[in-house]
N, C-alpha and C positions, 0 to 999 in steps of 0.2 A: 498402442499408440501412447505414447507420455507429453499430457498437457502441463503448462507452469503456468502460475499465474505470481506478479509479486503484492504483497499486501503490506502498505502506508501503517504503520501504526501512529496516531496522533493524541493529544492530549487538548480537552476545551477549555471553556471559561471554567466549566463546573468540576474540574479534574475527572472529566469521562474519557476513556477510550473510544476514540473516531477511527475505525479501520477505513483505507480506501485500496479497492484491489483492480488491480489491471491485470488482463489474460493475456497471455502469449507476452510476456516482457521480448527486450532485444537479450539475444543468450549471452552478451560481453560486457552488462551492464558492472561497473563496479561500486562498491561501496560509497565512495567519494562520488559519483553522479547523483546515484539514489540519497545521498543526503543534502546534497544542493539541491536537487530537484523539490522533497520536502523543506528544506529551509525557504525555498520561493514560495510554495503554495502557504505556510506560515506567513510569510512579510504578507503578501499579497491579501490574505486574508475573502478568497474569494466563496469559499464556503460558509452555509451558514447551518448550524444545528442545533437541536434541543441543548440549550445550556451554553450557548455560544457559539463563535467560529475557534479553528485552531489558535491555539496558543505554543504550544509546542511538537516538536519530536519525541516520540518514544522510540521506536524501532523500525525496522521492515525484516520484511522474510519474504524469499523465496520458495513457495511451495510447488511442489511436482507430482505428479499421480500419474501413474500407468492407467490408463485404458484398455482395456481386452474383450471383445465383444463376445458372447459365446453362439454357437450356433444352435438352435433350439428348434 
């Protein structure tokens, strides 16, 4: 079974990386969504962390892992 999950990379007040990750993304997501979507949680500013809330984007990644149960 192959789970995704995609992962927010964000930047604070204090120049820390803020990952945010959601599991099971929609699988047609493009580039251009995923970076509006973080440029809103930016403006928006609804998060709050050690060293501040977001200040910017860094990145995102879609990450994927096969699952394979064994029988034991």
């Amino acid at each position: 079974m192959e789970k995704s999950k995609l992962e927010l990379i964000f930047k604070n007040n204090a120049d820390k990386k803020i990952t945010l990750s959601v599991d099971e993304p929609k699988a047609d997501l493009t580039g251009v969504e995923v970076k509006t979507a973080m440029d809103t949680l930016v403006a928006k500013n609804i998060f709050n962390y050690d060293g501040g809330g977001m200040v910017a984007t860094v990145g995102a990644r879609l990450v994927k892992t096969t699952v394979e149960d064994l029988e034991i």
